[in-house]
N, CA, C and O atoms as a Maestro MAE file, in Angstrom:
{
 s_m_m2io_version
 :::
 2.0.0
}

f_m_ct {
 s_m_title
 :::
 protein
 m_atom[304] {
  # First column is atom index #
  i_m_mmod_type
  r_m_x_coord
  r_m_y_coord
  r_m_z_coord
  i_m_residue_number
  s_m_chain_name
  s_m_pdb_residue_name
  s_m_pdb_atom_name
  i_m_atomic_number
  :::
  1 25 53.648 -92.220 51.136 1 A "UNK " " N  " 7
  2 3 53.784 -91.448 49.911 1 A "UNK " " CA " 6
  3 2 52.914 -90.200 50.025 1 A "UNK " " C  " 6
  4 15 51.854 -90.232 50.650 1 A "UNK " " O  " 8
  5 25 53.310 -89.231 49.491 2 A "UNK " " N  " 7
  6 3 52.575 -88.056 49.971 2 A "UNK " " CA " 6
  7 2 51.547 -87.729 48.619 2 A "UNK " " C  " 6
  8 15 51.739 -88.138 47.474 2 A "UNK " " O  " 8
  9 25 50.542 -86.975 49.036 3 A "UNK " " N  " 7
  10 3 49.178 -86.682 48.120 3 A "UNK " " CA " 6
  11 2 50.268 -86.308 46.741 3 A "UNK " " C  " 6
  12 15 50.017 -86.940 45.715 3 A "UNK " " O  " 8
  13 25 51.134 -85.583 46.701 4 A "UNK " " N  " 7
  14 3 51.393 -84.897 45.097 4 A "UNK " " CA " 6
  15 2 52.313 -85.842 44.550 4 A "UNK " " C  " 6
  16 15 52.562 -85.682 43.355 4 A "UNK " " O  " 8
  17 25 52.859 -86.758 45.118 5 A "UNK " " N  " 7
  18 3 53.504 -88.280 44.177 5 A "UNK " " CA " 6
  19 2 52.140 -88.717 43.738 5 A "UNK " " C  " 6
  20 15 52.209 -88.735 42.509 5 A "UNK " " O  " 8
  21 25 51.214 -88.994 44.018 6 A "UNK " " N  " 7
  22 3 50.231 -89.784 44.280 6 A "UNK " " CA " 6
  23 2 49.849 -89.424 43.283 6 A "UNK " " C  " 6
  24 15 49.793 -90.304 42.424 6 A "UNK " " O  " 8
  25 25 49.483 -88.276 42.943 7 A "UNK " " N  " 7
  26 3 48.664 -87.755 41.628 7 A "UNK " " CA " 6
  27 2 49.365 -87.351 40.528 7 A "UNK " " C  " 6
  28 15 48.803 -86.992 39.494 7 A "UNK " " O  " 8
  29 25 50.982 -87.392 40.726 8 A "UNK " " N  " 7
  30 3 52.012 -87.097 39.692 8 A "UNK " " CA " 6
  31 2 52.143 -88.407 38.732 8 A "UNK " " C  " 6
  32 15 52.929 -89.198 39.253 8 A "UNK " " O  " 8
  33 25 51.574 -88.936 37.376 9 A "UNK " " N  " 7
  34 3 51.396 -90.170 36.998 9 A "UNK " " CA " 6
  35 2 52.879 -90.094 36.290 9 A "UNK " " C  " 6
  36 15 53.165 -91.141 35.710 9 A "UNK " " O  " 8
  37 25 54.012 -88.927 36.213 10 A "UNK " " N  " 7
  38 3 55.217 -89.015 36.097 10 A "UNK " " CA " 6
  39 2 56.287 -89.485 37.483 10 A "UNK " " C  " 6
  40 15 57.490 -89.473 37.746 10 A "UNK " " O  " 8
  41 25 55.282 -89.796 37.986 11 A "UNK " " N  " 7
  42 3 56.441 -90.283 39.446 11 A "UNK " " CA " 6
  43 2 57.071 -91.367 39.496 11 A "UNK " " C  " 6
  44 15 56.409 -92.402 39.426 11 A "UNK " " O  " 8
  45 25 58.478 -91.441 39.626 12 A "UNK " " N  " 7
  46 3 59.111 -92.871 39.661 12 A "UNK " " CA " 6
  47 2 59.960 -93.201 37.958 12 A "UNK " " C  " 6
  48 15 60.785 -94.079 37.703 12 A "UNK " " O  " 8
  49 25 59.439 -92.252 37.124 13 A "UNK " " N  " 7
  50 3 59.893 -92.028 35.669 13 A "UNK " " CA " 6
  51 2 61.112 -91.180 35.366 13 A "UNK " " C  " 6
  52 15 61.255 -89.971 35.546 13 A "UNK " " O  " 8
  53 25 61.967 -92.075 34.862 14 A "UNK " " N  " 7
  54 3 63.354 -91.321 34.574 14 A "UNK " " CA " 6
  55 2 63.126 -90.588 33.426 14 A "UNK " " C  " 6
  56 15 62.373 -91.104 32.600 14 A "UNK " " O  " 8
  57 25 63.611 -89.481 33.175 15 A "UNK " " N  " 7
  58 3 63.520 -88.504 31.478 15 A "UNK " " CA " 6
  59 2 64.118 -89.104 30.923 15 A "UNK " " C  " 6
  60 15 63.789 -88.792 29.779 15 A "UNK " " O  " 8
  61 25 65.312 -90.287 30.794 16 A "UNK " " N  " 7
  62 3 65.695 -91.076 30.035 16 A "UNK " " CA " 6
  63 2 64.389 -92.153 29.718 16 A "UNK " " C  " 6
  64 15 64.206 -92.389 28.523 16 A "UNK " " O  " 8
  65 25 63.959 -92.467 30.179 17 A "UNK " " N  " 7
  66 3 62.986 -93.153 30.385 17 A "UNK " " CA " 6
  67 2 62.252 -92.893 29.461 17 A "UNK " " C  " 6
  68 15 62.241 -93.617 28.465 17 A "UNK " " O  " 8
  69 25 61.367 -91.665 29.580 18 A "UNK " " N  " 7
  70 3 59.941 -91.144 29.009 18 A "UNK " " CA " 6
  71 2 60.658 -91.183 27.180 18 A "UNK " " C  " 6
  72 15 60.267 -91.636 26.104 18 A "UNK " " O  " 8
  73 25 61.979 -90.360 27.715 19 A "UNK " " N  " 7
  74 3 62.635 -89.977 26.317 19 A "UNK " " CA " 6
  75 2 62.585 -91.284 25.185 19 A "UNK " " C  " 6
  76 15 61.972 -91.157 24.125 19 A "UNK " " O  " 8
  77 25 63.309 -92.549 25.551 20 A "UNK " " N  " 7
  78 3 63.419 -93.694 24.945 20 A "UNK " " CA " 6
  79 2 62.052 -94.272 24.752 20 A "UNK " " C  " 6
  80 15 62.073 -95.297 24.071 20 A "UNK " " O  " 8
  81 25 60.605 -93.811 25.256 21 A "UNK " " N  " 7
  82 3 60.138 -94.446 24.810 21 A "UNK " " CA " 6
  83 2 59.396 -93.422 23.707 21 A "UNK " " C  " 6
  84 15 58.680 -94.080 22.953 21 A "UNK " " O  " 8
  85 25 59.387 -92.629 23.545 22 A "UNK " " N  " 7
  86 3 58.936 -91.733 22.816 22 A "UNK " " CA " 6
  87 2 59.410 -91.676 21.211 22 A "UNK " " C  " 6
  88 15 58.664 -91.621 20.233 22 A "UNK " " O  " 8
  89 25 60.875 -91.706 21.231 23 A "UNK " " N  " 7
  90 3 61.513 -91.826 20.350 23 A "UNK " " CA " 6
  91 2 61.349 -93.135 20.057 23 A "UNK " " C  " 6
  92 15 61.697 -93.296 18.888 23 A "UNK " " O  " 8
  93 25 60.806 -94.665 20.793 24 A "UNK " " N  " 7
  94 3 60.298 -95.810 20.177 24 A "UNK " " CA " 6
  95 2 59.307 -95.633 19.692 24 A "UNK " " C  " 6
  96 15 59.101 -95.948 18.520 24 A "UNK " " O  " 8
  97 25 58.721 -95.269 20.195 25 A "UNK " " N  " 7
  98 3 56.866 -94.932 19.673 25 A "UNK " " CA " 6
  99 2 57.206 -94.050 18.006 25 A "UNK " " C  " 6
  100 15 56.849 -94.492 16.914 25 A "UNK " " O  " 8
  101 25 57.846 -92.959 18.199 26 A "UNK " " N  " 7
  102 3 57.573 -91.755 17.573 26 A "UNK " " CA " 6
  103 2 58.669 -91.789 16.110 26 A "UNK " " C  " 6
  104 15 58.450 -91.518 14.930 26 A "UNK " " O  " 8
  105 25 59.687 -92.173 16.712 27 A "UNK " " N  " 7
  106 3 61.112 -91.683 16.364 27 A "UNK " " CA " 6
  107 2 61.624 -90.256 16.301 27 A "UNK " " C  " 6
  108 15 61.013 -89.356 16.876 27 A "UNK " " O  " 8
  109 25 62.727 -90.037 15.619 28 A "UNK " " N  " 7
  110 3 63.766 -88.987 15.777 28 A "UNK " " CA " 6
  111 2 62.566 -87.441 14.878 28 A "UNK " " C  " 6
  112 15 62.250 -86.368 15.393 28 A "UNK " " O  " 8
  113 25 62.247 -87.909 13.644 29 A "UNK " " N  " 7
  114 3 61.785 -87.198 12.441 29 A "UNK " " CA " 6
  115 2 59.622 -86.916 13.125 29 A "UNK " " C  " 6
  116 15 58.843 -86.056 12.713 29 A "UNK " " O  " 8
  117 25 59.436 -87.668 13.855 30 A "UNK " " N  " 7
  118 3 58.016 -87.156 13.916 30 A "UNK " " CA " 6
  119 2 58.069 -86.593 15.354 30 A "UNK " " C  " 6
  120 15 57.197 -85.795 15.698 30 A "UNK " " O  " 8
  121 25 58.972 -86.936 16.152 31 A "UNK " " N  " 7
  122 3 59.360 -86.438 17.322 31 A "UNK " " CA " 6
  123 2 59.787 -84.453 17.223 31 A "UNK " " C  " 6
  124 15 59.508 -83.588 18.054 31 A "UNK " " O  " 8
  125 25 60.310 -84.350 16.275 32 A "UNK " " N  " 7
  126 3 60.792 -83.089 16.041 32 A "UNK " " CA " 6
  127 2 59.927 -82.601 15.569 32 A "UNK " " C  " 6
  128 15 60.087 -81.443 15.184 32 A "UNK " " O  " 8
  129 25 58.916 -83.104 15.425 33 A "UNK " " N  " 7
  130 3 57.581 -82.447 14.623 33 A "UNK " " CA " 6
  131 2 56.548 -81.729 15.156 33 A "UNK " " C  " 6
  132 15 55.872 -80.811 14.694 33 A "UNK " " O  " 8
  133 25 56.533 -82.646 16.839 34 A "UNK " " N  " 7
  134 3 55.974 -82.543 17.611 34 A "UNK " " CA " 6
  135 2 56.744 -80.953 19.308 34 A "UNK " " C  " 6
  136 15 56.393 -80.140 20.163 34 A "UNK " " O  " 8
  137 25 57.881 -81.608 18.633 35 A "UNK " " N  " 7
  138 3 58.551 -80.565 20.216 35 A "UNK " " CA " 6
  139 2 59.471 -80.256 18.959 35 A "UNK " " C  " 6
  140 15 60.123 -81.245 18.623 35 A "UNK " " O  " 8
  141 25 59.707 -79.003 18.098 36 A "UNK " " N  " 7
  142 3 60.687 -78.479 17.296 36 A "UNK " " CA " 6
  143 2 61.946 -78.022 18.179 36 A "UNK " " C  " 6
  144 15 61.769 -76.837 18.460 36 A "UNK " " O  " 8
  145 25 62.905 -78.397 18.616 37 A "UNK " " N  " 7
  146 3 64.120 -78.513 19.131 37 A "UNK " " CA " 6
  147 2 65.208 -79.151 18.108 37 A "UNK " " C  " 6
  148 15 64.900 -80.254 17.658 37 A "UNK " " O  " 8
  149 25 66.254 -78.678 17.751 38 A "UNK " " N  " 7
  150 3 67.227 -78.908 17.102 38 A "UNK " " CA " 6
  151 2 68.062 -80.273 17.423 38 A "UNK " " C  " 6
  152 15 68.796 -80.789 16.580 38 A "UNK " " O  " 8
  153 25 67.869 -80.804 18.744 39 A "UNK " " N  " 7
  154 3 68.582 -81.780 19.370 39 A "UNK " " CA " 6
  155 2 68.000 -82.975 18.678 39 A "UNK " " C  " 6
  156 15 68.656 -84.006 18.532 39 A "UNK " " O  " 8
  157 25 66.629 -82.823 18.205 40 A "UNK " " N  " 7
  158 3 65.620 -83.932 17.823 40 A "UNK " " CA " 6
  159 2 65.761 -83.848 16.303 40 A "UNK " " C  " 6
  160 15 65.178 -84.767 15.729 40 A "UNK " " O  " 8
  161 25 66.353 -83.025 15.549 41 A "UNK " " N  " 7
  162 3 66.117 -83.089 14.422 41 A "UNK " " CA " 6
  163 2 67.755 -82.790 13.757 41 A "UNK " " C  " 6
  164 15 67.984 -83.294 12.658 41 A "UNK " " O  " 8
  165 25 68.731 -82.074 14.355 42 A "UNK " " N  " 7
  166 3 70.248 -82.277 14.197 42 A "UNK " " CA " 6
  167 2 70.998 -83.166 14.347 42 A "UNK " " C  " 6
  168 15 71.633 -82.955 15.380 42 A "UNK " " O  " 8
  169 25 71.490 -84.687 13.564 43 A "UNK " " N  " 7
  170 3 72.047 -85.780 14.559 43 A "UNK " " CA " 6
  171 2 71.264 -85.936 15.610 43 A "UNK " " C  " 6
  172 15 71.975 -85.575 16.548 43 A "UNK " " O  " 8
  173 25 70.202 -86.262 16.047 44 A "UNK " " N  " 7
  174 3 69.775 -86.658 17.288 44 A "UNK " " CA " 6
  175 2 70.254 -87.905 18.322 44 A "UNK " " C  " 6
  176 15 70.652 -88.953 17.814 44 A "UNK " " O  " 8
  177 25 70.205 -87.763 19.747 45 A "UNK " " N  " 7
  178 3 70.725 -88.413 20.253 45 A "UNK " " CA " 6
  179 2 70.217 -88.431 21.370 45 A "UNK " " C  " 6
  180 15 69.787 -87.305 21.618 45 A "UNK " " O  " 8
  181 25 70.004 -89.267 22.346 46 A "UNK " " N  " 7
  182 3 69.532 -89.854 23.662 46 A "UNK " " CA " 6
  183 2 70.322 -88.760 24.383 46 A "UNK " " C  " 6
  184 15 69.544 -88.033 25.001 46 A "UNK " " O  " 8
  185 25 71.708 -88.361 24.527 47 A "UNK " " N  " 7
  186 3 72.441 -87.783 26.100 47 A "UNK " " CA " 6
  187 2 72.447 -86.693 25.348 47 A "UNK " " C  " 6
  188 15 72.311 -85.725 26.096 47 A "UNK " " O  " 8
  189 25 72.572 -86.247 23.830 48 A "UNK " " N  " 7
  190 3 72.317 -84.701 23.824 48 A "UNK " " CA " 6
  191 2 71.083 -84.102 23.952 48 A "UNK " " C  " 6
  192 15 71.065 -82.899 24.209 48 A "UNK " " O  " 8
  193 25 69.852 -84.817 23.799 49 A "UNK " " N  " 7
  194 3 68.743 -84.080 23.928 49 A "UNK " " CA " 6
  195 2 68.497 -84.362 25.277 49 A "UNK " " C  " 6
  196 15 67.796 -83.460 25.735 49 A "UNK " " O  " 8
  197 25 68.802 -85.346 26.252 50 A "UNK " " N  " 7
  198 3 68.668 -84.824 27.991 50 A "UNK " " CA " 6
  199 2 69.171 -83.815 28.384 50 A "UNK " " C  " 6
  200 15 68.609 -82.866 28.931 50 A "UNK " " O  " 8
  201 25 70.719 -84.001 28.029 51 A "UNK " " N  " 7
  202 3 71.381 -82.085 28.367 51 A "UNK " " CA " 6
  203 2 70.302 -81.172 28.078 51 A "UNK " " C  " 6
  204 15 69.869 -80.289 28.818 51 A "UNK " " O  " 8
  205 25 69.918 -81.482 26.922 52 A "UNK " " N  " 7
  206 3 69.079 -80.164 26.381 52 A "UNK " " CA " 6
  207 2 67.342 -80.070 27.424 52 A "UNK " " C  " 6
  208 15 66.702 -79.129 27.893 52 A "UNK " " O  " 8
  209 25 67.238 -80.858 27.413 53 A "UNK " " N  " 7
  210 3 65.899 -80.853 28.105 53 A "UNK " " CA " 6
  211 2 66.617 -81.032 29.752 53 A "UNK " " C  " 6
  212 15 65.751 -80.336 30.281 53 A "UNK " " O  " 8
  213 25 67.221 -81.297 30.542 54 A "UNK " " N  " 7
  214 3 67.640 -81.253 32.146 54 A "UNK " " CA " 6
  215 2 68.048 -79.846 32.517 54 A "UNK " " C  " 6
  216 15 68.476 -79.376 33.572 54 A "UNK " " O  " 8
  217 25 67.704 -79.139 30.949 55 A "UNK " " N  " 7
  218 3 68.389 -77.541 31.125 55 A "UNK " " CA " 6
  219 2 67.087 -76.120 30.284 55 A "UNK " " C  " 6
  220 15 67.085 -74.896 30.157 55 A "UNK " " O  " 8
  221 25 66.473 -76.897 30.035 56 A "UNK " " N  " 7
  222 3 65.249 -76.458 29.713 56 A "UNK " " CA " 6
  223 2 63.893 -76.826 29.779 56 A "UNK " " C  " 6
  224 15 63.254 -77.681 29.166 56 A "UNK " " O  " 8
  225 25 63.450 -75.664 31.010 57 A "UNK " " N  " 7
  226 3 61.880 -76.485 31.529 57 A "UNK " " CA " 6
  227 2 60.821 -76.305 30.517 57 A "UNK " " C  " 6
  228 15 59.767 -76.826 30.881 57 A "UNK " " O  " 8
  229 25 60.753 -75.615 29.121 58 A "UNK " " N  " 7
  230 3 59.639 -75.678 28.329 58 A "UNK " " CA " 6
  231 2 59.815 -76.538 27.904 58 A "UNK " " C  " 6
  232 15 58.735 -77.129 27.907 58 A "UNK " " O  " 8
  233 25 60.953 -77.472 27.211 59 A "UNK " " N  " 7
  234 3 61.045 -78.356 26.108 59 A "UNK " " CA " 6
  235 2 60.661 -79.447 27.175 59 A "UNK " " C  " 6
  236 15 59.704 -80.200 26.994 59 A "UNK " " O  " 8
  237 25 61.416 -79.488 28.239 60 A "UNK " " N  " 7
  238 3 60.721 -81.066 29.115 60 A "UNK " " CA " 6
  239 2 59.378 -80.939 29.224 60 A "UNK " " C  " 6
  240 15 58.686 -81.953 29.137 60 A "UNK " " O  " 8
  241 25 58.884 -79.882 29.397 61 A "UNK " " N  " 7
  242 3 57.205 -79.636 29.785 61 A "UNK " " CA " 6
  243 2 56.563 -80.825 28.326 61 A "UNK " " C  " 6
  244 15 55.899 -81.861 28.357 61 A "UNK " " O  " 8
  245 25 57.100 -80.109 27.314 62 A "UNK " " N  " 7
  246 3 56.549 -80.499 26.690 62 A "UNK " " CA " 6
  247 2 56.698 -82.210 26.029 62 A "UNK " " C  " 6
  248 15 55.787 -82.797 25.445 62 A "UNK " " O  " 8
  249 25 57.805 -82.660 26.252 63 A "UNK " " N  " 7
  250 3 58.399 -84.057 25.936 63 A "UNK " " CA " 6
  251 2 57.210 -84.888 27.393 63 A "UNK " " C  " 6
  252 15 56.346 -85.733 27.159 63 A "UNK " " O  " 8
  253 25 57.527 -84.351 28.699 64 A "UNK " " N  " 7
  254 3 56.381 -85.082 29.332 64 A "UNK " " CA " 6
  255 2 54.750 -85.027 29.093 64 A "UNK " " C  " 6
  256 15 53.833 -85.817 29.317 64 A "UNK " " O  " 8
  257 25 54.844 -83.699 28.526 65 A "UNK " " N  " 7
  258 3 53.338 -84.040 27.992 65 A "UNK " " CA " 6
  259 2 52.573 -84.424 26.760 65 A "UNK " " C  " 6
  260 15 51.374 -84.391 26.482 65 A "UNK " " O  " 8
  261 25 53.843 -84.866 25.996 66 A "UNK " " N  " 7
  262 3 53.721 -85.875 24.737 66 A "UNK " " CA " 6
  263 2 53.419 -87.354 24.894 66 A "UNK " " C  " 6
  264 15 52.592 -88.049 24.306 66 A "UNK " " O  " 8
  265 25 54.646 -87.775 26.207 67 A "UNK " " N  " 7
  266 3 54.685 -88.792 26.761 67 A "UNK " " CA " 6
  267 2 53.154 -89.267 27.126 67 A "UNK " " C  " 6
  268 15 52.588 -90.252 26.652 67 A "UNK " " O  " 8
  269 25 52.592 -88.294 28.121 68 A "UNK " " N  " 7
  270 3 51.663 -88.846 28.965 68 A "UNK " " CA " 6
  271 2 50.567 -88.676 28.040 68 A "UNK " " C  " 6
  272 15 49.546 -88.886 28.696 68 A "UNK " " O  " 8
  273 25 50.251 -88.389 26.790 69 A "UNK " " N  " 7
  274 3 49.020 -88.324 25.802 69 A "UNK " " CA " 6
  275 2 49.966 -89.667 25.016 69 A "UNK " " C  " 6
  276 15 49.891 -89.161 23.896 69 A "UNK " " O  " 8
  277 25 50.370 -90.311 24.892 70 A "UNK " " N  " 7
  278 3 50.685 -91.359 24.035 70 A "UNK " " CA " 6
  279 2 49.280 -92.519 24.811 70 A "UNK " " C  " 6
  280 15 49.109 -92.759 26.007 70 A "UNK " " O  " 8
  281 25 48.656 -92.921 23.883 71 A "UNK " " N  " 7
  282 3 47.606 -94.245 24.260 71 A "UNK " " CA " 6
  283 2 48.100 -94.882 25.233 71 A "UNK " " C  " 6
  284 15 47.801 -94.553 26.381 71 A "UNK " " O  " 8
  285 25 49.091 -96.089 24.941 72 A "UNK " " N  " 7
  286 3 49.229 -97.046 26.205 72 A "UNK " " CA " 6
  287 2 49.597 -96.164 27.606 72 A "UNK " " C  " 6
  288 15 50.092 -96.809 28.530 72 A "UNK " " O  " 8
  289 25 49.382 -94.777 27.786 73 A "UNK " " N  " 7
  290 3 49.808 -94.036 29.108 73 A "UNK " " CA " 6
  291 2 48.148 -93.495 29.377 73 A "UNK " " C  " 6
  292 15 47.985 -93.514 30.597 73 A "UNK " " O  " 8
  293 25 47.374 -93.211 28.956 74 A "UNK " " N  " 7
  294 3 46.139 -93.081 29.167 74 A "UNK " " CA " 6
  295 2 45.547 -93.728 30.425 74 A "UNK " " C  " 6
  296 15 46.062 -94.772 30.825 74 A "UNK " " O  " 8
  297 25 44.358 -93.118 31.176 75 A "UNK " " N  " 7
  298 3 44.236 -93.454 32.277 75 A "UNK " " CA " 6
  299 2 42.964 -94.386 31.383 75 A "UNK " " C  " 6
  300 15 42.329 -94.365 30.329 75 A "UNK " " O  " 8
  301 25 43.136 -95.191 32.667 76 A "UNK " " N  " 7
  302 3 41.700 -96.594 32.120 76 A "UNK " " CA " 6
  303 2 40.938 -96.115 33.209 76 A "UNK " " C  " 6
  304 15 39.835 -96.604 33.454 76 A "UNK " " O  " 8
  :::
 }
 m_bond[303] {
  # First column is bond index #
  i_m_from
  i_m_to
  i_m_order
  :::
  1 1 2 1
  2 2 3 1
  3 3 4 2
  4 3 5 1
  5 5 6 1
  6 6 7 1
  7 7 8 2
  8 7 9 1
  9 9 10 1
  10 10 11 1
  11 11 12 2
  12 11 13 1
  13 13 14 1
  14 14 15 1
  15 15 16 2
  16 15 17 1
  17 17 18 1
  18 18 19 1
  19 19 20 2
  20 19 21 1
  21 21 22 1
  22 22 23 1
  23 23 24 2
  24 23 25 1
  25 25 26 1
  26 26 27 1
  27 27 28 2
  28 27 29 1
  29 29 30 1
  30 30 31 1
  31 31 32 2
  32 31 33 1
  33 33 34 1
  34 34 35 1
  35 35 36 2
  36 35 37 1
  37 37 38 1
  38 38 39 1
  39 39 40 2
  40 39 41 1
  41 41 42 1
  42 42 43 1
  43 43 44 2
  44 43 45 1
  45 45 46 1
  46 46 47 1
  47 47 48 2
  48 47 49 1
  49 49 50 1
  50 50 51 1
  51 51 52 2
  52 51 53 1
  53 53 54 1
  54 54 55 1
  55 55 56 2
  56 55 57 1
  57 57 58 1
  58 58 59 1
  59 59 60 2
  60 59 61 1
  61 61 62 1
  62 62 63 1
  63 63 64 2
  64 63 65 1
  65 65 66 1
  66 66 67 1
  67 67 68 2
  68 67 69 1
  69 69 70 1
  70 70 71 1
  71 71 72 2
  72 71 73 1
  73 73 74 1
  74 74 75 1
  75 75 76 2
  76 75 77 1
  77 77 78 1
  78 78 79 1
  79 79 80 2
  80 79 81 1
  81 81 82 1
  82 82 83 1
  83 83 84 2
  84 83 85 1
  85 85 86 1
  86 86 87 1
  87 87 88 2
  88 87 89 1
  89 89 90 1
  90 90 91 1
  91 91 92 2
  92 91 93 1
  93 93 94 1
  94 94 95 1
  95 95 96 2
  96 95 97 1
  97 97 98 1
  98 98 99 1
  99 99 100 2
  100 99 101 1
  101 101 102 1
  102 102 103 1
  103 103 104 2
  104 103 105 1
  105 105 106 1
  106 106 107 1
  107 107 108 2
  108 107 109 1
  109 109 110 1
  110 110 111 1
  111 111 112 2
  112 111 113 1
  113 113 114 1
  114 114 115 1
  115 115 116 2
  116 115 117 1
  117 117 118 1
  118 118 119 1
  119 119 120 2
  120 119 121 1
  121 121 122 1
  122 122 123 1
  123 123 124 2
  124 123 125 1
  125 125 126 1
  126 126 127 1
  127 127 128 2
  128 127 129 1
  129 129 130 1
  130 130 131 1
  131 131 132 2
  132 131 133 1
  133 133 134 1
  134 134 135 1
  135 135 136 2
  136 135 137 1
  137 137 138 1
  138 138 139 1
  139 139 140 2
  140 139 141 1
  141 141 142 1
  142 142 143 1
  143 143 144 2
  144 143 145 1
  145 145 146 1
  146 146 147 1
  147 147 148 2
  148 147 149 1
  149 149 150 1
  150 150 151 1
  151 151 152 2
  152 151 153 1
  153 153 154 1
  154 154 155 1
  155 155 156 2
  156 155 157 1
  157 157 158 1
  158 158 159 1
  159 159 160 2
  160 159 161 1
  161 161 162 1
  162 162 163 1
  163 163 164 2
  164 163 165 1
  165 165 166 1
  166 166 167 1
  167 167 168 2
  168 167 169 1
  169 169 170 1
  170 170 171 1
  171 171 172 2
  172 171 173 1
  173 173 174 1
  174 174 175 1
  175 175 176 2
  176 175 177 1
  177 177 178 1
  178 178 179 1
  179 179 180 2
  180 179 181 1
  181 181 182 1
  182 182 183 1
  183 183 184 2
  184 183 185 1
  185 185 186 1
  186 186 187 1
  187 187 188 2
  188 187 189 1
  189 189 190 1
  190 190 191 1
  191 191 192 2
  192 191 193 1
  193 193 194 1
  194 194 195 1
  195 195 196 2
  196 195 197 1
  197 197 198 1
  198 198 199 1
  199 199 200 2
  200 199 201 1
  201 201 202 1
  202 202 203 1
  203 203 204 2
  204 203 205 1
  205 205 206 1
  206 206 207 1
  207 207 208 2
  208 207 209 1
  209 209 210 1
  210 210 211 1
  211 211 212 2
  212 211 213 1
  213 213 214 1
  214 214 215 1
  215 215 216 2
  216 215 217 1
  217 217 218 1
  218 218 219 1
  219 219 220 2
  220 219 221 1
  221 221 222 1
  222 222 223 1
  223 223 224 2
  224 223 225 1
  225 225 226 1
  226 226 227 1
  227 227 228 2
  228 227 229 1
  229 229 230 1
  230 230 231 1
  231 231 232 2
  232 231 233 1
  233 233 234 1
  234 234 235 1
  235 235 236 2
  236 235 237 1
  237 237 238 1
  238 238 239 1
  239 239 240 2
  240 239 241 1
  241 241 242 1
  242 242 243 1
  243 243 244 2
  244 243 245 1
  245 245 246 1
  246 246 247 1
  247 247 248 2
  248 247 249 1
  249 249 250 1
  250 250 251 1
  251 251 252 2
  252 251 253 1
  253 253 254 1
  254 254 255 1
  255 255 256 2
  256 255 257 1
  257 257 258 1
  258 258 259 1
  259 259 260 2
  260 259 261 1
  261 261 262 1
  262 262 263 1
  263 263 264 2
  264 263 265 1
  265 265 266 1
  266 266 267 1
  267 267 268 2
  268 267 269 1
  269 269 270 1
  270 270 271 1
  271 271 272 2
  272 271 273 1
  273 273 274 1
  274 274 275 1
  275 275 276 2
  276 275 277 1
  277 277 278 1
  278 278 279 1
  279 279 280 2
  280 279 281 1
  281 281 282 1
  282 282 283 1
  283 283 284 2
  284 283 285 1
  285 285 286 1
  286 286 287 1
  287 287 288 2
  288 287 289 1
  289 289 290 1
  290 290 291 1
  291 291 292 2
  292 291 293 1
  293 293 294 1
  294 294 295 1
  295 295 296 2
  296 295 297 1
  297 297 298 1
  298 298 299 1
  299 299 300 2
  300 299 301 1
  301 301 302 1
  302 302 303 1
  303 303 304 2
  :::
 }
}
């Protein structure tokens, strides 16, 4: 495995992935609160807000770095 997997604590994580758990943690209404995108707060939906984020690198920037500040993702 090379040094930048190694230190990527998103490695091996599908954006479906991060997405579903976020929206468990968060849901649809505090989720949009957090990353204001229309996908999260219009009808929201699992495969329209991946389109939307697999096609925009600020909004993923920011959905992974919601993800990785959620507690149970915290480094021990």
């Amino acid at each position: 495995m090379s040094d930048e997997h190694k230190n990527n604590p998103l490695h091996g994580l599908t954006l479906k992935f991060i997405l579903e758990r976020l929206v468990e943690h968060h849901g649809w209404k505090e989720l949009s609160n957090y990353v204001e995108i229309r996908c999260f707060y219009n009808d929201p939906s699992i495969n329209s807000s991946l389109k939307f984020l697999r096609k925009t690198p600020w909004a993923r920037k920011k959905v992974e770095d919601l993800y990785l500040d959620m507690p149970e993702n915290a480094k021990k």
